[in-house]
Structures are given as C-alpha cells and as structure tokens.
N, C-alpha and C positions, 0 to 999 in steps of 0.2 A: 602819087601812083601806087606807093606801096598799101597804104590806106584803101584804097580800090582793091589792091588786089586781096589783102586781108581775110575778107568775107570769101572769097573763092576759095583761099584755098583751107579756109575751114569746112564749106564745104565737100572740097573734095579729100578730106581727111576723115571727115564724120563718114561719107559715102564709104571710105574703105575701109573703115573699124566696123561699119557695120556687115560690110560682104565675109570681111574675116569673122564673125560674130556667126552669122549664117551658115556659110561652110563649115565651120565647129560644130553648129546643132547638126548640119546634115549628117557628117563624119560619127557623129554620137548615136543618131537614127541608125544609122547601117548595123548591120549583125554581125553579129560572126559567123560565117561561113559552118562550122559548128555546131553556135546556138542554133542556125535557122534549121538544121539538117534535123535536130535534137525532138522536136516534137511531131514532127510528120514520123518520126521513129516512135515515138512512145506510142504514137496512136496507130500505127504498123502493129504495133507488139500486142497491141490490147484487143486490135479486129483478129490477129491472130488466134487468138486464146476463145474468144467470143465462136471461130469456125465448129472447135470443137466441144461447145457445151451442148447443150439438151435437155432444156429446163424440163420437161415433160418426161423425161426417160424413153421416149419411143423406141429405143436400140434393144429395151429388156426383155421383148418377146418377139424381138422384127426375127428372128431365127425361126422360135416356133413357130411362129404364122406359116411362115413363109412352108413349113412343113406338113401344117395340117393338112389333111385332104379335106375335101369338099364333103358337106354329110350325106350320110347316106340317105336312098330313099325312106322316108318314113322316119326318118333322125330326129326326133325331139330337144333337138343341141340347146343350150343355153351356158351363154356367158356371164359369171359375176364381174362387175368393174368395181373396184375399189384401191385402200389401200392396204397396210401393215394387215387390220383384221381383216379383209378380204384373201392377203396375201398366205397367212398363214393356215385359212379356212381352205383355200383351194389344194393345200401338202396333203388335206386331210379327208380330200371328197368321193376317194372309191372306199372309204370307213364309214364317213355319214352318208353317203350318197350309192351307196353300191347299185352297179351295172346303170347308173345317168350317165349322158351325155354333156357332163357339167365341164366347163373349164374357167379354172380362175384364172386374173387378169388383174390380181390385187399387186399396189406396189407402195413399199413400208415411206411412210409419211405423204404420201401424196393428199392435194387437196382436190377438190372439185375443177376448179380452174385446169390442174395440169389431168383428169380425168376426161376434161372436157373433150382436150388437145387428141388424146387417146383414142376418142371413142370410136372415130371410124378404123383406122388397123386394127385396135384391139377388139371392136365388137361388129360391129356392121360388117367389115369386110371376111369376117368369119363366117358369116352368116346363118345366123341363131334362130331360133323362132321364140327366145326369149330374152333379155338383159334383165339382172339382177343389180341394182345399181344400190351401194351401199357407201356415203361417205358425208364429209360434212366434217366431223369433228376435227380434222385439222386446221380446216379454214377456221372454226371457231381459238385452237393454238396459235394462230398466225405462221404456220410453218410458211406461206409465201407471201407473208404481210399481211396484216389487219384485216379481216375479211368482215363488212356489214352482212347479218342476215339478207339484206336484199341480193349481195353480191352473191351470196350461195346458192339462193331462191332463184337468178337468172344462168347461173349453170345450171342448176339441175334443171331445169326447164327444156335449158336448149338441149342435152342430151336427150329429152324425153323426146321432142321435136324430131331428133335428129334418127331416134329407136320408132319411130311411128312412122316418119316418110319412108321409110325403109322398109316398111309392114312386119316390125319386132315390137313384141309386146313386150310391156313393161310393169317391171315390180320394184317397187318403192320401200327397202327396209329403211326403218327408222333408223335415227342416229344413236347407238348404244352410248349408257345414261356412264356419266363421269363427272368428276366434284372437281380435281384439280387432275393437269397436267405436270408429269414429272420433269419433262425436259423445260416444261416453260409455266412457271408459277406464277399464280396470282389470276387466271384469265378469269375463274369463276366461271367453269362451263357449265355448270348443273342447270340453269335456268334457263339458257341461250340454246342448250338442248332443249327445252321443254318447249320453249317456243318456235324453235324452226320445225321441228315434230308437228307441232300442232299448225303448222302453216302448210308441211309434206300432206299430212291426213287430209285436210280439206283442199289440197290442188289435188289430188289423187280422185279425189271422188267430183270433181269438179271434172278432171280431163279424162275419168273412167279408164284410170289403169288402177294398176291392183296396191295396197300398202297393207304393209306388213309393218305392225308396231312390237318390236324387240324389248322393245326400252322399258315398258311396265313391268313384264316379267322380272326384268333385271335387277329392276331399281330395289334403294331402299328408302328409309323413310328422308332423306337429305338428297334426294335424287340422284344419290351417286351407282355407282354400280357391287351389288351386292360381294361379298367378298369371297365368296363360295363359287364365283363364278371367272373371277378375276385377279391375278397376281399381283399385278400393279396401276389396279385400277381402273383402267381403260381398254386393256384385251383382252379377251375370254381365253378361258381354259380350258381344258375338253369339259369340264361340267357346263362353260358357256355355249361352245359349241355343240353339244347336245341338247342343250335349250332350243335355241334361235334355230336348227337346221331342220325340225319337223316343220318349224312355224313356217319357214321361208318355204320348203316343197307343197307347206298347203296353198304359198301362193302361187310358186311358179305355176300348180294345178289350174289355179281360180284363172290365171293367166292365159295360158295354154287351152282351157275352154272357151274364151271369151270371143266373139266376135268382133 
C-alpha cells in the first residue's frame, strides 16, 4: 500500500514546489508601486519641457507681425528671410536701403529647414510683393544636423513654391563664400558653397525668378570670403554689406518688373 502510495505523493509534492516556484516568479514580476509610477513621470516631465520649445523660433517676430499694418496702396514691401547675416543686414536697412519698404526676418543660426517653418508668418502673411530669401550656410554647419545638398535644394524650393502661390516674387542671393566655420570646424564649406550656388543659379533660371550671385564679389582665391569684407569669416561688415546691398536692390528691381 505504501509503495502505491509513493508515486502520488511525489507527485503531489513536485505539483506544490512547483506552484511555490510560480508564485515567486509572479511576486518578482510585480513593481513597485513606485517603480511603475516612475516612468509615466519621466515622460510627464520630458512632454512638459517639449510644450515649450520652438525649434523654428516663430515667437521672434510673432509681436511685430502682429503690429505691422497692412501696405499701403502702391507699397512696394519686400521681406528678407534669412539668418544671423540676414539678421544683422535688416539693423541696418533705412542706411543701405533709405525710404524702402524692406523688412528683415533674419534669425542668428537658423538653417533653411527652420526658414522653411517661418515662411508663412514671417513672409507671406506680411504680404510683400517680393521675398529676398538668403541662407544655406548653416545647413551646410550642421547647426540642425547634417544637412545633404539635396536637403537644402528641397527647402529652398518649397519656399520658392510657397512665395509664387502666393503671387510674391522671388530673389535668390547666393550663399556668401566661407572656408571654415568658427563655432563648428572642419565642415570644409568653401566648395559645398560652390556647388549649391551653382545648383541656386541654374533652378533660378530654370523656374524664372531672379538670382543674385554675392559670392564672387566676395570670394577670394580659396573661395573663402575676402577679409576686407569680413570679421570672422563668414559675416560681413559694413564693407560687406555695402557690397551685396546695391547687387540685391538691382534684383529686388529685376524682380518687381517681372511678370
């Protein structure tokens, strides 16, 4: 009899080592009450921070906008969009520019990408009868990540798309000529300008708006930008912006007559 019973009750001994075996893993599974609370909290905190950024800066001129008045009859307005050289060119446009209707819309480091974002508050909704669109060399920095020539080539596009539906003509300055970048070395832009310039010049006359090439004047024999023109390199001086500001108003002209 006990021999019979033997085998059962090793059975029913293995059965309950192993339910005790089970209940441990589950007990081990469970959280802590804590832990579980712990990461729907990190990621609380991180959508938080995310509400207020603004990869584009759209806040930089949402005032001025918002105050411009509408142009006048007969207002020949025209907005620059760029960045740092755009930004700094627009401090200085009732000197180059006396009695235009010019307003800048440059913002320091921006690349084409976040210009993109821009373009209807800062230009369309202004409502210009010209965009000066001026940028590139950041994207060529990587100020928002690695940027392919192609990738520059499909923003400026779409803004030019976006200035044409809108019946705002457009002018094309070059990307003014630079060797290296001080905040980010090594990119080797002298060449990378040469070639999206030379990609600008021929969609410009491909899609018949107007290009304004900056960049020869400036250069020198390493296609950097000439030093008489330049502090550090890569933004003009008042000797560069007296360069580049008759060249640009002979486009906005060419612009402004064009059908």
């Amino acid at each position: 009899m006990l021999m019979r019973l033997k085998p059962i009750l090793l059975i029913i001994i293995a059965a309950a080592m192993l339910l005790a075996v089970s209940d441990g893993t589950a007990q081990d599974k469970q959280q802590d009450p804590k832990q579980k609370d712990a990461k729907p909290a990190q990621k609380g905190s991180k959508w938080k921070e995310v509400l207020e950024t603004d990869p584009a800066d759209l806040k930089k001129y949402r005032e001025a906008n918002s105050k411009l008045p509408p142009p006048a009859p007969g207002e020949q307005r025209v907005v620059f969009i760029g960045d740092s050289i755009t930004d700094n060119w627009g401090k200085n446009f009732k000197k180059l520019f006396p009695g235009k209707p010019y307003i800048g819309r440059g913002i320091s480091s921006q690349t084409t990408q976040q210009m993109l974002i821009r373009f209807r508050p800062d230009v369309i909704a202004l409502k210009p009868k010209a965009v000066v669109i001026l940028g590139g060399t950041n994207d060529i920095a990587g100020n928002t990540g690695r940027s392919t020539q192609a990738m520059i080539e499909d923003n400026i596009m779409s803004m030019v798309d976006l200035a044409e539906a809108n019946g705002v003509k457009v002018v094309l300055l070059s990307v003014l000529p630079a060797y290296d970048y001080w905040w980010q070395k090594g990119m080797e832009p002298a060449e990378k300008i040469v070639a999206l310039n030379a990609w600008m010049k021929g969609y410009a006359a491909k899609r018949g708006v107007v290009f304004v090439d900056c960049h020869t004047p400036m250069k020198d024999e390493k296609n950097a930008m000439q030093k008489k023109f330049s502090g550090d390199g890569v933004h003009p001086n008042a000797a560069g912006y007296a360069l580049i500001s008759p060249l640009t108003e002979a486009g906005i002209e060419q612009a402004l007559k064009s059908k």
